[in-house]
C-alpha positions as a printed Julia matrix, in Angstrom:
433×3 Matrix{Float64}:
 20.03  -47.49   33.94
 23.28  -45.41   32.81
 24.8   -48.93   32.18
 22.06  -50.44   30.26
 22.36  -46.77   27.71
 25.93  -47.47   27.58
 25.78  -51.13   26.8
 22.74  -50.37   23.89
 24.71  -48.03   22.59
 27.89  -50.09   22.23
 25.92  -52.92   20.58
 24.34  -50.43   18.36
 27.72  -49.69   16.93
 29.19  -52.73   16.81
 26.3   -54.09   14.91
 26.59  -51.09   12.29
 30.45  -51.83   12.29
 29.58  -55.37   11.28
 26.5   -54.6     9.14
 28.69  -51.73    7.35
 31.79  -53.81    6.71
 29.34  -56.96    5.48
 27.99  -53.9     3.34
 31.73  -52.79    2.27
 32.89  -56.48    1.26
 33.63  -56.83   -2.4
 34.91  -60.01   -3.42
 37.71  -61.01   -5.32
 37.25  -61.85   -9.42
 39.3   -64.31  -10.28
 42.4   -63.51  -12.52
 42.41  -64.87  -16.02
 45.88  -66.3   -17.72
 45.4   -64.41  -21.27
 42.55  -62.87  -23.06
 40.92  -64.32  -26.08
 41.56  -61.65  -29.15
 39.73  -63.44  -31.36
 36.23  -62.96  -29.64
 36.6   -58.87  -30.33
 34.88  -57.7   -34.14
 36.67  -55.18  -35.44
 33.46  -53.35  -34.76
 33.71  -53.37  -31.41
 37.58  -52.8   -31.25
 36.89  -49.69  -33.04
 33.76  -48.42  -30.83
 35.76  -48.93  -28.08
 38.53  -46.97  -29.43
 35.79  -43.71  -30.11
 34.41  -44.34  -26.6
 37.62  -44.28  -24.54
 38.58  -41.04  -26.24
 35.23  -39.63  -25.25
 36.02  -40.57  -22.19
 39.58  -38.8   -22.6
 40.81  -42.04  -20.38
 44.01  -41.7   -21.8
 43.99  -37.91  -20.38
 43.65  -39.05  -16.9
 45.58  -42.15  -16.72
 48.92  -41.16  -18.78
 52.07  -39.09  -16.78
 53.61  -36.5   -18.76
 56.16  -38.24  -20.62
 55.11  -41.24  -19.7
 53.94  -44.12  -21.71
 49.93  -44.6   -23.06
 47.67  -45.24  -20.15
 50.32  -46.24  -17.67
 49.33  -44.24  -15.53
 51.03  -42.52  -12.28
 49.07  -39.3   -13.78
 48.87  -36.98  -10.64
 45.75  -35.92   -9.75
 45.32  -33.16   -6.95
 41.74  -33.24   -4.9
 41.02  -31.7    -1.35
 42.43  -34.81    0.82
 45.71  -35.13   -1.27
 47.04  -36.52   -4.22
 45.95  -39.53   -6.1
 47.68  -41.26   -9.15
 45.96  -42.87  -11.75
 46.74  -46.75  -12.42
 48.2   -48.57  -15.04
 44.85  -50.04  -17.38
 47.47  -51.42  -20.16
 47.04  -55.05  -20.79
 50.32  -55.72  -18.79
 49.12  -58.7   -16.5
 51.46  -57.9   -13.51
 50.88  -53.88  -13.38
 47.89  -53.19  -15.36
 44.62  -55.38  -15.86
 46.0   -57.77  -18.39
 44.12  -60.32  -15.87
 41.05  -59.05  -15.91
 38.3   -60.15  -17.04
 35.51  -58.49  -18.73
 33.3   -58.93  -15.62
 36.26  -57.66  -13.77
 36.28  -54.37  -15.89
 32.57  -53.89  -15.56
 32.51  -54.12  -11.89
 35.11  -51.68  -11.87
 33.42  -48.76  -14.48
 29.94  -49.82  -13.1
 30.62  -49.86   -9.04
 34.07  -48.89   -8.61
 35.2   -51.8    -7.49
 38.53  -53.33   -8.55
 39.08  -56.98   -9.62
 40.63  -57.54   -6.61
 37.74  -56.27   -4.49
 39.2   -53.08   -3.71
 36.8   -49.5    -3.72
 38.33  -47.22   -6.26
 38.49  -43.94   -5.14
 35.72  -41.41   -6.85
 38.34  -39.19   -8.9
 37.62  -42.02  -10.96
 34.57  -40.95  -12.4
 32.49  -44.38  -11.87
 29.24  -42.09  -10.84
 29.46  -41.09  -13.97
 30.74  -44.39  -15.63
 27.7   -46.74  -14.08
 25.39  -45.08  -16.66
 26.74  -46.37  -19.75
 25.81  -49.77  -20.94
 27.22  -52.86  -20.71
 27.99  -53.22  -24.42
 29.8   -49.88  -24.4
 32.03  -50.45  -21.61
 32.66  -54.45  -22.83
 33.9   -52.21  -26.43
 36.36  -50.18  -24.25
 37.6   -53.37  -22.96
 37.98  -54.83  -26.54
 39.76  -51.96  -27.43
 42.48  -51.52  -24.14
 42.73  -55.72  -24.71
 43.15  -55.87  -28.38
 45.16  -52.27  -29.62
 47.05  -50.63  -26.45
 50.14  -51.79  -25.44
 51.27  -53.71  -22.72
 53.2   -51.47  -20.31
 54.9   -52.62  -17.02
 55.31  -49.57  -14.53
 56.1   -48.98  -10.75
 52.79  -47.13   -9.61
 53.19  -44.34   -7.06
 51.57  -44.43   -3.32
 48.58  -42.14   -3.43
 49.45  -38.95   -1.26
 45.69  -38.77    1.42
 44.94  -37.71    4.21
 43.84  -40.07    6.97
 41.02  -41.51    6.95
 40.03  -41.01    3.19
 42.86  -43.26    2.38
 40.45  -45.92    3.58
 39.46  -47.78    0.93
 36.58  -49.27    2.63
 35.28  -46.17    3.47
 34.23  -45.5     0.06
 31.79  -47.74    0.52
 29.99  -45.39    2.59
 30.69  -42.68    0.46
 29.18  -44.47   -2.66
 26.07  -45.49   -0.04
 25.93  -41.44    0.39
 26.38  -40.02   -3.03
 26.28  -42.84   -5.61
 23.04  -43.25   -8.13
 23.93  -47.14   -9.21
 21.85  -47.22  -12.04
 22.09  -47.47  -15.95
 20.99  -44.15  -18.17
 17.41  -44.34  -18.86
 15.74  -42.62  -21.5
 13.25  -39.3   -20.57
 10.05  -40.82  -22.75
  8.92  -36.85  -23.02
 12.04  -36.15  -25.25
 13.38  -36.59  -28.22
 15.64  -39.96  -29.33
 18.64  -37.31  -30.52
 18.34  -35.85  -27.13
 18.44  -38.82  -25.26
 21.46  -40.03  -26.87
 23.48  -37.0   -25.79
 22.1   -37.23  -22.27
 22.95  -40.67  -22.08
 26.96  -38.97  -23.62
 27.17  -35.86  -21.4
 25.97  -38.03  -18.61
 27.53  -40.98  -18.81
 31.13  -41.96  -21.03
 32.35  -37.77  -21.15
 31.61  -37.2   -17.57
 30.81  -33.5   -18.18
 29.72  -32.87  -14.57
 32.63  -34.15  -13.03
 34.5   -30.98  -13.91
 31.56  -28.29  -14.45
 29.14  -29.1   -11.31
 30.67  -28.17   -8.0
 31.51  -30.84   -5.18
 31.05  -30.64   -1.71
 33.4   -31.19    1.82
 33.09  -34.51    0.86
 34.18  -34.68   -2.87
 30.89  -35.78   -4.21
 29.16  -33.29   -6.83
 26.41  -31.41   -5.86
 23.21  -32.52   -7.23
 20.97  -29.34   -6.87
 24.06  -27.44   -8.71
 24.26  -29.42  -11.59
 26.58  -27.93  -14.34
 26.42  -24.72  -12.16
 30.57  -24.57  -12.98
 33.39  -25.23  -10.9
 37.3   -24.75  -10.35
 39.71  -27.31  -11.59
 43.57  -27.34  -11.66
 42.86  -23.04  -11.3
 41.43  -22.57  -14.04
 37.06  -22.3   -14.1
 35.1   -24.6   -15.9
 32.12  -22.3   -16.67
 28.96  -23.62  -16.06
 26.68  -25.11  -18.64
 23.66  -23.23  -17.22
 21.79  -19.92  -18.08
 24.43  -18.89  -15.94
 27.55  -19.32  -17.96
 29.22  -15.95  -18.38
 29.47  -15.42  -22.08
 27.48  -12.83  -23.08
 26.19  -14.67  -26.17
 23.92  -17.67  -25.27
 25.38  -20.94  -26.49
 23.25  -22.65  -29.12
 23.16  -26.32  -29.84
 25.54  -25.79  -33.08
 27.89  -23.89  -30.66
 28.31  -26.69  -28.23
 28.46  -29.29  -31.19
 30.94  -27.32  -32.99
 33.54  -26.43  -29.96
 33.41  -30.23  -29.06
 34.68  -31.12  -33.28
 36.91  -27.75  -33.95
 37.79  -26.73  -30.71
 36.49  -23.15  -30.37
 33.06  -20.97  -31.81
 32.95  -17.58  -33.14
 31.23  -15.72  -30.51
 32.76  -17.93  -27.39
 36.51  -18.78  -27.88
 38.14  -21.43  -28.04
 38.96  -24.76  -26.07
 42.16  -24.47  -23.57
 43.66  -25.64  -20.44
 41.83  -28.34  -19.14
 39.8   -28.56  -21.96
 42.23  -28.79  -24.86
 43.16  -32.27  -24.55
 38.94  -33.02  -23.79
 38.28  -32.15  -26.74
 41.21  -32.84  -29.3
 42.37  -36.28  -27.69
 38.91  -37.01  -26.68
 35.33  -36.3   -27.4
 35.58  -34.74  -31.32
 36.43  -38.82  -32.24
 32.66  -38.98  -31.31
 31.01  -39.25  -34.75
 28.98  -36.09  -36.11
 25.53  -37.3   -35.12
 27.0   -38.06  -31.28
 28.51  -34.71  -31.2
 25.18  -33.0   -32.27
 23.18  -34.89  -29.71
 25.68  -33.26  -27.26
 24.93  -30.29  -28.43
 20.76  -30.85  -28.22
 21.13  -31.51  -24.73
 23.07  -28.88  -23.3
 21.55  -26.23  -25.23
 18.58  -27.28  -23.88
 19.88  -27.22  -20.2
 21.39  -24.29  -20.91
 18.24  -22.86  -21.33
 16.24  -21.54  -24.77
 18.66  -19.58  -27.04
 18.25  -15.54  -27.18
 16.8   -14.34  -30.05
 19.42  -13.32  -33.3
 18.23   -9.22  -32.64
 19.08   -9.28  -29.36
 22.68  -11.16  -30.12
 23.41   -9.01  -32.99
 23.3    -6.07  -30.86
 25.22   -7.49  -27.83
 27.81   -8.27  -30.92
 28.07   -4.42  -32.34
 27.98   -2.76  -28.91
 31.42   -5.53  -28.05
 32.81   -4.21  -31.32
 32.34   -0.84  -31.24
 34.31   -0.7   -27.53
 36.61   -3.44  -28.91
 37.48    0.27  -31.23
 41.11    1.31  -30.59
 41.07    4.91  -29.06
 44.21    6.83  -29.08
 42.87    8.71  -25.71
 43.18    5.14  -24.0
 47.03    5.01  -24.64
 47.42    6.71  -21.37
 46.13    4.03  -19.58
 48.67    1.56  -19.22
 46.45   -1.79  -19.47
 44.92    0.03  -22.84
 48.65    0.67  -23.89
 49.89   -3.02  -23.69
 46.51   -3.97  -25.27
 46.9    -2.29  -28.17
 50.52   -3.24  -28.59
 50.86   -6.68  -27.58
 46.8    -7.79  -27.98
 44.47   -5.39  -30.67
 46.33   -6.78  -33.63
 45.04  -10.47  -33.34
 41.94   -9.76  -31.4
 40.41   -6.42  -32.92
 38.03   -7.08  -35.57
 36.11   -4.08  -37.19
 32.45   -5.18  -38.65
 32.5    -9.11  -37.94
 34.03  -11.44  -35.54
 36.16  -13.82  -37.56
 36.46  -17.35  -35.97
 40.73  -16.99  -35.52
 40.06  -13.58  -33.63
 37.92  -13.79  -30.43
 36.18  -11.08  -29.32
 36.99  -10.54  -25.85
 34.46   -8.45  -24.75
 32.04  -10.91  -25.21
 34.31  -14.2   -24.46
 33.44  -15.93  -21.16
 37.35  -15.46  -19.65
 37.09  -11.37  -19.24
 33.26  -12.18  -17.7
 34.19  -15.27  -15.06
 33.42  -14.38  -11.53
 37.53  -14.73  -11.68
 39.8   -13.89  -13.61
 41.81  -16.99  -13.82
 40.77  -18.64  -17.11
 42.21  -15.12  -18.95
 45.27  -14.66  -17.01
 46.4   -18.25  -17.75
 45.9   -17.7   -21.41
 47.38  -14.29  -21.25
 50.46  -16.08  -19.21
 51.08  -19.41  -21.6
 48.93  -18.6   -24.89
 46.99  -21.11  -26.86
 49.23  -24.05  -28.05
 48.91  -26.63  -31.0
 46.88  -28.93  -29.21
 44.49  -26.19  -27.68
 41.96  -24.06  -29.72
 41.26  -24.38  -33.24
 43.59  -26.17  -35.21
 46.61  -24.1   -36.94
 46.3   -21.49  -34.93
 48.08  -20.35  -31.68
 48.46  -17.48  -29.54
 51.99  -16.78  -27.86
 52.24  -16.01  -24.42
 53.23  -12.94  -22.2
 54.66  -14.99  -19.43
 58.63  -13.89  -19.91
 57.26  -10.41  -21.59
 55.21   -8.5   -19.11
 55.44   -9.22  -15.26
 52.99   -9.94  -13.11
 51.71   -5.94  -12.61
 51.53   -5.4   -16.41
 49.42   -8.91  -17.28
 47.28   -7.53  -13.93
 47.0    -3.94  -16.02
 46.27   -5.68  -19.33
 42.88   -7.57  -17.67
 41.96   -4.96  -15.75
 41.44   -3.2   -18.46
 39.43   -5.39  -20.61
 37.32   -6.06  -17.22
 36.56   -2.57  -17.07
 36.28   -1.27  -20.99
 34.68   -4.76  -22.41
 32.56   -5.89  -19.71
 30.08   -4.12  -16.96
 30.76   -6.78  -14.86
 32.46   -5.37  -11.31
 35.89   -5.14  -11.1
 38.5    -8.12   -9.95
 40.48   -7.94   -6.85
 44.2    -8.4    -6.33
 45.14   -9.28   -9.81
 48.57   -9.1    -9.09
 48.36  -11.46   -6.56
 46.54  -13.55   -8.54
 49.14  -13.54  -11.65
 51.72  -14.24   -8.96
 49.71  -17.79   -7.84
 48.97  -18.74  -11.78
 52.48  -18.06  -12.54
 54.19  -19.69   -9.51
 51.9   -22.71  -10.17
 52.66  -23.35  -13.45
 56.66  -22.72  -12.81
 56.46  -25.66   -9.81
 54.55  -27.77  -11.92
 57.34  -28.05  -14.66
């Protein structure tokens, strides 16, 4: 009896082995000797050249100081370190012998021309929802405009067994939604369109929904916010942090100038999203954005009840000579009031930080990285920049200066081991250069 359990039980497996790895089998696309230009519009060339910006591809698959979309760009995730490939036109190192089926497969399934399962930091979930007319434009526009680049790429750094590549097939059976965008008939055409955006070519999610053991992003916690390269990416729920509810306008505007009035201004992370990436998204795309996550955001709150969440952030945002002895208020007001005091009205170039999302973040990462390294060129809102503190104040005196605002701006509870924390930020940023 024992031996007849034992002997089911073995076939079992090996016939889910076999049924798995007929499930796993990709084949190979054939490779093509040259591309045909001439078939591209310029239409289509330049669609594709909007649409891979949206998709900030360059971002992801460009090393620092290396050359456009070469890739080698390292990218850190739970099991190790991955580094993006070379998608020049280069027909020995990048896909300069792919097809255009070849190049769907791979945005669509994640699936590379030679059969292969691309690993899910490329954001293919995401990816499979555009059409096939939008993804055939971004390969018009890598075949026709970007340069040929050959390039040595560098052996992904995972932990066995999620180097397997064949054992993404199972992950993609567990987590994967393998279908094209389709349109919610109960809501409006411009919100649709920026669904079919958020959801599909800008891959919001993949940085602002949290993932699980796995990797995979958790459904029921959709936009709910999430921690990438430490810094937060607040959520895009009724639960994001700022004290003043994001409007559509808001969203539409950050996305095109890089930073509101009433929430601050685009950095870290999402610098180059937005000023190598999603604001070459014409006006009306960029508004549809904002339609659709306003509206999962949740309805706005009513002007009233914003204008006085607005003078109560001003009137503590007052300088108060009894707060000198305080030695967070005391660097404040020296190295911090100047540019970020306003008296009756929040101008756009001075955020308020009492109502800004970074002092109101479960942690207080997002504001200690800005306080550390400032707001650069290609952050924020254009012309203007912040210096940082990193070589001025050590780590005790940046953990006195956002303590303070934690405690004066906000009535949120206080953060823990801020030193400590400065410490990690600053350590990280020192081994990363």
């Amino acid at each position: 009896m024992i031996k007849k359990i034992i002997f089911g039980l073995l076939t079992f497996v090996v016939v889910a082995l076999i049924g798995f790895a007929i499930y796993a089998h990709e084949p190979e696309i054939a490779p093509i000797a040259n591309v045909d230009r001439s078939q591209f519009t310029a239409e289509t060339v330049a669609k594709g050249r909007v649409l891979a910006a949206a998709g900030y591809c360059a971002t992801c698959h460009t090393a620092e100081d290396g050359a456009l979309y070469a890739g080698n760009y390292p990218v850190e995730t739970g099991f190790g370190t991955l580094y993006s490939t070379n998608i020049t036109p280069d027909p020995e190192f990048g896909i300069g012998n792919w097809s255009e089926e070849a190049f769907l497969r791979a945005m669509h399934d994640g699936v590379d021309r030679e059969g292969r399962h691309l690993f899910p930091a490329f954001p293919y979930d995401h990816f499979t929802k555009m059409s096939d007319d939008d993804v055939g434009a971004i390969y018009a526009y890598i075949m026709s405009e970007v340069e040929p680049v050959p390039s040595d790429q560098k052996s992904n750094e995972l932990l066995f067994p999620m180097d397997r590549r064949f054992l993404q097939a199972g992950w993609k059976l567990l987590f994967v939604n393998f279908s094209r965008f389709e349109a919610v008939a109960e809501q409006s055409t411009e919100w649709n369109r920026g669904a079919y955006l958020v959801e599909g070519v800008t891959h919001c999610g993949a940085c602002h929904t949290p993932r699980n053991v796995l990797g995979a992003e958790k459904k029921s916690e959709h936009f709910a916010g999430a921690t990438i390269d430490q810094w937060i990416a607040p959520a895009l729920t009724a639960e994001n942090a700022s004290a003043i509810h994001w409007s559509a306008s808001d969203f539409s505007n950050f996305l095109k100038i890089g930073g509101t009035r009433n929430h601050g201004v685009a950095v870290g992370p999402m610098g180059p999203v937005v000023h190598a990436g999603v604001r070459q998204l014409p006006d009306s795309d960029l508004k549809a954005i904002g339609v659709y996550l306003a509206e999962r955001a949740g309805a706005p709150a009513r002007d009233d009840v914003n204008s006085e969440i607005l003078k109560a952030s001003l009137a503590k945002g007052k300088p108060q000579k009894s707060h000198r002895w305080d030695q967070g208020a005391r660097l404040y007001a020296e190295a911090c009031a100047s540019c970020h005091y306003n008296a009756a009205q929040i101008a756009l170039s001075r955020p308020d930080l009492g109502i800004n999302s970074a002092t109101r973040l479960a942690e207080p990462g997002n504001l200690l990285h800005v306080i550390l390294d400032g707001v650069g060129n290609e952050d924020g809102l254009a012309g203007i920049v912040m210096p940082g503190f990193r070589d001025a104040f050590n780590d005790e005196e940046v953990a006195a200066i956002a303590a303070y605002l934690r405690s004066s701006r906000t009535d949120k509870a206080a953060w823990t081991d801020l030193s400590g924390k400065v410490a990690a930020i600053r350590a990280g940023r020192t081994a990363a250069q």
